[in-house]
N, C-alpha and C positions, 0 to 999 in steps of 0.2 A: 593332546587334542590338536595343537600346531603342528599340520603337515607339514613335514619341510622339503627342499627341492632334492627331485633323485628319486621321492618316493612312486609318485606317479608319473605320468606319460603326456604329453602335450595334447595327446588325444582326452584326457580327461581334465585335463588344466583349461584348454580353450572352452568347451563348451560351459564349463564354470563360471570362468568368465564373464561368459555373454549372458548369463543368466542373472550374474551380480548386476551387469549394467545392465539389463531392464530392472530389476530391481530398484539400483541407484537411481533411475531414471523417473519413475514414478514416483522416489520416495520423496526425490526435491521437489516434483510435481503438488505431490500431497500433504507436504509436514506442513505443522501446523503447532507450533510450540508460541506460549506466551511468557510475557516479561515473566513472570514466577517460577516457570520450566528452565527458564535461561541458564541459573544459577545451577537447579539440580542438574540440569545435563551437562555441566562443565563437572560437579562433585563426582557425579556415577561415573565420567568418563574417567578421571585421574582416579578413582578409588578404585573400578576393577582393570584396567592400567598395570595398577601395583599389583593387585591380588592376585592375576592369572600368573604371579611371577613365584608364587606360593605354591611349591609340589609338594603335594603330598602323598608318601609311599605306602604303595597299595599292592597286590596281589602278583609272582611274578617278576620282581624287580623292577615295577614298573612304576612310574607316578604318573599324576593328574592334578588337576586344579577346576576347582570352579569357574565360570564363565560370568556371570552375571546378566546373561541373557535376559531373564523374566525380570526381574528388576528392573533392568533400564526397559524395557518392552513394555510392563505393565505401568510403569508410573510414568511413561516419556512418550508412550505409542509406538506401535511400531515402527514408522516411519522416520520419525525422529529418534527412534533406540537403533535403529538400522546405521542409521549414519553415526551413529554415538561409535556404534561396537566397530564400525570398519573402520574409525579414526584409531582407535585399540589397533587395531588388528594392523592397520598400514604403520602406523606407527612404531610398532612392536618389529615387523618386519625388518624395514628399513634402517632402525637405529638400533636393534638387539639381535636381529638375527633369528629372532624369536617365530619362527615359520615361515617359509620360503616366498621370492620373489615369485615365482614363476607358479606355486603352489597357494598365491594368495585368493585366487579369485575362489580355490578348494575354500580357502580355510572362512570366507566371509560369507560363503553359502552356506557352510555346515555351523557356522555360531554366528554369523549374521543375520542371515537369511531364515532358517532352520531354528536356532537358539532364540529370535529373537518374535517372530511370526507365528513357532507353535505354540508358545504360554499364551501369550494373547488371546490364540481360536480359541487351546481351554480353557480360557479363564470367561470369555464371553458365553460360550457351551454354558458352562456349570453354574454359573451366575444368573441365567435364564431360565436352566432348572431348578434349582435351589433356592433361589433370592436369599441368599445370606445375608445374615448381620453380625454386630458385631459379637462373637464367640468361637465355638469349636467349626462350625461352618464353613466362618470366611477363611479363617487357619486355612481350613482342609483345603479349599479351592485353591487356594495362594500354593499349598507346599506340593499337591499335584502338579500345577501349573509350572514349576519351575522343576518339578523332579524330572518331567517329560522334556521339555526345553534340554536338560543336560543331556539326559538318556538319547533322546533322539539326534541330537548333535553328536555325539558319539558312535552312533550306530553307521550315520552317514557318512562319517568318517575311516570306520572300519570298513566300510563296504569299499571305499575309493580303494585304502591301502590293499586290502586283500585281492581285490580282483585286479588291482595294479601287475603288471608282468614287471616292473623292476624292485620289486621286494623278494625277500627270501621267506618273507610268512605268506602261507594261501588263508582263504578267506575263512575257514572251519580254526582257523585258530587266532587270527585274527579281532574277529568279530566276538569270539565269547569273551576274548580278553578286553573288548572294549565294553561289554555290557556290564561284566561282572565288577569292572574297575569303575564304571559310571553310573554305575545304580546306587553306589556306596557313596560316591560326590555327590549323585545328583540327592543322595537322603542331605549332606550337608546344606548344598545348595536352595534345598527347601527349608530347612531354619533358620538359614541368611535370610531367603528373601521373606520370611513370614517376620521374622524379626523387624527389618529395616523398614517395610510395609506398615507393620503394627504400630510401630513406633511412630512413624510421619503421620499416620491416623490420628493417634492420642495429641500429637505434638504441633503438628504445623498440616490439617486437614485440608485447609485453603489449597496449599499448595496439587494433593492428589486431586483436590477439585476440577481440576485444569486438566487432568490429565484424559485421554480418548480413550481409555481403558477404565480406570479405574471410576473414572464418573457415573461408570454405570452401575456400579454399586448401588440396591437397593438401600441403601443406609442414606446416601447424598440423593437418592429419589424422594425419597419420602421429606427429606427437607425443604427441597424444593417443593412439593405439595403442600405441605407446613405452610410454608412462606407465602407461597400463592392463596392459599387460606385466611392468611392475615391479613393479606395485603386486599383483598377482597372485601371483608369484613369494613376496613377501616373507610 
């Protein structure tokens, strides 16, 4: 998923760029993390950190790795999961070599930007239509939400490489190879995040309570109504 330098052109590096930094721009503008977010977004940073450093061989001779996109998006916001993933991503850069200088502004649009923006949309979408609770429901909206985040992060990424003039693959082989190989993560990457999600529900609720995503969960509405109910009463 780390473009590295060489692959594309400066013509498709700069405009990346400037897109990251409006992005970046707005994000410090808008985040909005409290003392109990603090801790998660230092864990999600250092735990997919390490994880994206996990390939795993898939179709082709080719690997991949999970992103952790919907995860740090849905429980941190996207604002503040923006700035989560591109501290990954500069980081990974700089000290591992791990996707290119020049190819960074590519790689924080297509799993920053892209990875970390579209779980979010679907997760608000499907949560507005559905009002899930806690069962097969909220699974479903959680494991879509993070299968698309990979998927699409992939796709954007095949499309830079393919229609790149300094690669030896065009775009019709390309792109199938990034779908085929990221439809099969992104199924992983939806049991990570339904897993790590589920679990912080049953475990430490408080903490998703916080979050600009996941508070909308009709399960933490209806508490709040609860409570306003009581608190009424008394």
């Amino acid at each position: 998923m780390h473009i590295p330098d060489g692959f594309i052109p400066i013509t498709f590096a700069i405009p990346a760029f400037l897109i990251v930094i409006l992005f970046w721009t707005i994000a410090f503008k808008k985040i909005k993390i409290t003392e109990k977010q603090v801790p998660m977004m230092g864990l999600l940073t250092a735990l997919f950190f390490a994880a994206m450093f996990v390939n795993i061989p898939l179709f082709g001779e080719t690997t991949a790795h999970i992103l952790g996109g919907a995860v740090i998006g849905l429980i941190l916001g996207p604002f503040a999961g923006l700035i989560s993933m591109s501290i990954i991503l500069v980081l990974q850069a700089f000290l591992f070599g791990d996707g290119g200088l020049i190819a960074l502004g590519a790689n924080v649009l297509n799993m920053g930007v892209i990875g970390i923006f579209i779980p979010c949309i679907i997760f608000i979408i499907l949560n507005k239509l559905f009002k899930p609770k806690m069962g097969f429901s909220l699974w479903a909206i959680i494991f879509i939400s993070a299968l698309f985040s990979d998927l699409l992060s992939a796709i954007a990424a095949g499309i830079q490489v393919g229609l790149s003039p300094m690669t030896l693959y065009s775009l019709n082989v390309v792109l199938p190879a990034m779908v085929v190989n990221h439809s099969i993560i992104g199924v992983l990457e939806g049991i990570v995040t339904v897993v790590l999600i589920m679990t912080l529900l049953k475990l430490r609720p408080d903490v998703l309570e916080q979050s600009p995503i996941l508070s909308k969960l009709y399960i933490f509405k209806n508490k709040v109504t609860k409570e306003e109910t009581i608190d009424a009463k008394e």
